[in-house]
C-alpha positions in Angstrom: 21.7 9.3 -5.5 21.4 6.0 -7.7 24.7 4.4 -5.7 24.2 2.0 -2.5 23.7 4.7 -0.6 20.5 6.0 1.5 18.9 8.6 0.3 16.0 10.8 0.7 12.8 11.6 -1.9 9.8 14.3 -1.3 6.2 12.9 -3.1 4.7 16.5 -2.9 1.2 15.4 -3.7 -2.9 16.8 -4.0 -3.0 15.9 -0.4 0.5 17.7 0.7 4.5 16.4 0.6 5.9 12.7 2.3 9.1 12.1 2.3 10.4 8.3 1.6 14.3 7.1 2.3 15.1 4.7 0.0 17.4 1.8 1.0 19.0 0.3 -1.9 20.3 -2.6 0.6 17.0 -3.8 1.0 16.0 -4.4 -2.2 18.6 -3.7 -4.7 17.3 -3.7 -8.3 13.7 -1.7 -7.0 15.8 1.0 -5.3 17.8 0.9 -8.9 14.2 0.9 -11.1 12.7 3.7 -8.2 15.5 6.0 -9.3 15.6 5.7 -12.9 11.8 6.4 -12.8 12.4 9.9 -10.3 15.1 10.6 -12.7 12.6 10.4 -15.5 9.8 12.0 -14.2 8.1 9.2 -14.4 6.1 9.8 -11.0 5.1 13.3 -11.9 1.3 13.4 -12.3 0.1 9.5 -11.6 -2.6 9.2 -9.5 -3.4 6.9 -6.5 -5.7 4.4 -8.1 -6.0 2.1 -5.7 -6.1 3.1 -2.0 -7.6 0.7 0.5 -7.9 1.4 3.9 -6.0 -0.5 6.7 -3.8 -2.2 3.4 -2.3 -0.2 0.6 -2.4 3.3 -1.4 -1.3 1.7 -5.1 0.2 4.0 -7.5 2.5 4.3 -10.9 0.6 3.8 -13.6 1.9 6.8 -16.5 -0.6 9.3 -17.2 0.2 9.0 -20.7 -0.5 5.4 -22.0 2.2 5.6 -24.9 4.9 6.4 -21.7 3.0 3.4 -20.0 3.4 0.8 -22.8 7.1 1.1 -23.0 7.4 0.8 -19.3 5.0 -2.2 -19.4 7.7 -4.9 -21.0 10.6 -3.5 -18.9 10.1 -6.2 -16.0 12.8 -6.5 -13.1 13.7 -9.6 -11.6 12.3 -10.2 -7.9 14.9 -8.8 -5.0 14.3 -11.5 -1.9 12.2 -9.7 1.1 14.9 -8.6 3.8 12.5 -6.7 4.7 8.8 -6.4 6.2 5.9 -4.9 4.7 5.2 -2.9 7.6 2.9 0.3 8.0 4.6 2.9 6.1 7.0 1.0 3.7 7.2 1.5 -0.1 7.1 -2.0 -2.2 6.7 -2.9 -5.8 3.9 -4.5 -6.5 3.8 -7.7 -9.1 1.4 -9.8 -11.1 3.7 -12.7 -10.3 7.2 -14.0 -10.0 10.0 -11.2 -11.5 7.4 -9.1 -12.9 8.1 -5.9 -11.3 7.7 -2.5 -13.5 6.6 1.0 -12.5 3.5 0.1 -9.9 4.2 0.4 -6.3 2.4 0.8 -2.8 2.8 2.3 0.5 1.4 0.0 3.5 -1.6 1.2 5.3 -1.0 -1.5 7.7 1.4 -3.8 8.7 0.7 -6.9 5.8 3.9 -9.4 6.9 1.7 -11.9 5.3 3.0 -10.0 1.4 7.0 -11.0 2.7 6.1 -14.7 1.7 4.6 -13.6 -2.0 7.8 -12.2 -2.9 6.7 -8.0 -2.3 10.2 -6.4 -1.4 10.1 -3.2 0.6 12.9 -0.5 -0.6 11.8 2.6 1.3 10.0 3.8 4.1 8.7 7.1 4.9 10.0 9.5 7.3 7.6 12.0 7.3 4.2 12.6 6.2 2.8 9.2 6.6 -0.7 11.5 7.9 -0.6 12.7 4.4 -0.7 9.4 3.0 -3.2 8.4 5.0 -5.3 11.4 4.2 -5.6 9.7 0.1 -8.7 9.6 -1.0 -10.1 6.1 -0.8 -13.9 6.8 -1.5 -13.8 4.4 -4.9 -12.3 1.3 -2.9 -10.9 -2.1 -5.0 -10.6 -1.5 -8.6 -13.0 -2.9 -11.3 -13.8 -6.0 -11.7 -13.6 -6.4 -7.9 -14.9 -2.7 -6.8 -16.0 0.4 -7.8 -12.7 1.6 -8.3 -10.6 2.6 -11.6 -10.1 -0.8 -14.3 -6.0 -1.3 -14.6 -6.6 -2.1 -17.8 -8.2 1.2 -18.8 -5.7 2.9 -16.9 -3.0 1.5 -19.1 -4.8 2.2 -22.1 -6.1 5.6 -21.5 -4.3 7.0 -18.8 -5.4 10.0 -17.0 -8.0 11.1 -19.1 -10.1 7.8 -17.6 -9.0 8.9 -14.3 -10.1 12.4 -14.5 -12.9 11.8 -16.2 -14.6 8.6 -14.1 -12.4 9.1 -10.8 -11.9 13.0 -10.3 -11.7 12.7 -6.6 -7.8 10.5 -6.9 -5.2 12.1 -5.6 -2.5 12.2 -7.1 1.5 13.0 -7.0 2.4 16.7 -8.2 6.4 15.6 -8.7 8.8 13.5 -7.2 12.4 14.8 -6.3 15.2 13.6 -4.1 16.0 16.3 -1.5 19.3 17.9 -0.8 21.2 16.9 2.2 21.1 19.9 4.6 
């Protein structure tokens, strides 16, 4: 893992496991800033904030908002879209032009139309994909749009906003790359 080679990660989740092989080809410096946050643990516990049907289940937001804030300034430059955002893919999300950090989202649907904005797929999952579509999506768009949690209150109190105002999220247990059989 973590050289240009394929590999394979289990999400075991509230809902159950997915599995998601990572392409580094496709987009090389996500597939590099996926790993380091696996090999940190970085995944474990974050909840699926943002989960709209027919679109996107967003995620990767720390549960702890001192871990977030230091992950916050550590942007990564843009990889070009070799790729489409089609059902089942795993993409960075942005707030603009080389602004990539720690959120990401797997495609509900296939949204071609993201390929254009500069959204980079670097995995896609293999198995599982009912599980992912099984997140709970009851709160809809976040705040100020929806009913769902405020990204800014995420960032700044982490889980304990989540719990407290969203209990119903789920969320990942741990992320782990699985052996080669």
């Amino acid at each position: 893992m973590g050289d240009s080679a394929d590999y394979t990660v289990r999400f075991e989740t509230s809902k159950g496991n997915f599995d998601v092989l990572i392409h580094p080809d496709w987009a090389p410096l996500g597939a590099a800033r996926f790993h380091d946050l696996v090999e940190e643990g970085f995944l474990n516990d974050v909840r699926f904030f943002r989960v709209l049907e027919n679109f996107v289940a967003q995620f990767g937001i720390h549960p702890d908002p001192k871990v977030a804030q230091t992950w916050r300034s550590k942007v990564i430059q843009d990889d070009p879209a070799k790729e489409s955002n089609k059902r089942g893919t795993l993409t960075f999300a942005t707030s603009g032009p080389n602004s990539r950090t720690t959120q990401m989202f797997i495609n509900f649907a296939d949204n071609a139309f993201l390929d254009s904005m500069g959204f980079s797929p670097f995995g896609e999952i293999t198995s599982g994909m009912d599980v992912v579509d099984a997140l709970y999506s009851g709160y809809g768009e976040g705040a100020p749009q929806g009913n769902g949690p405020e990204q800014g209150r995420i960032q700044s109190e982490g889980n304990a906003y989540l719990k407290k105002e969203f209990p119903e999220l789920d969320h990942v247990i741990k992320v782990a790359p699985v052996k080669p059989s």
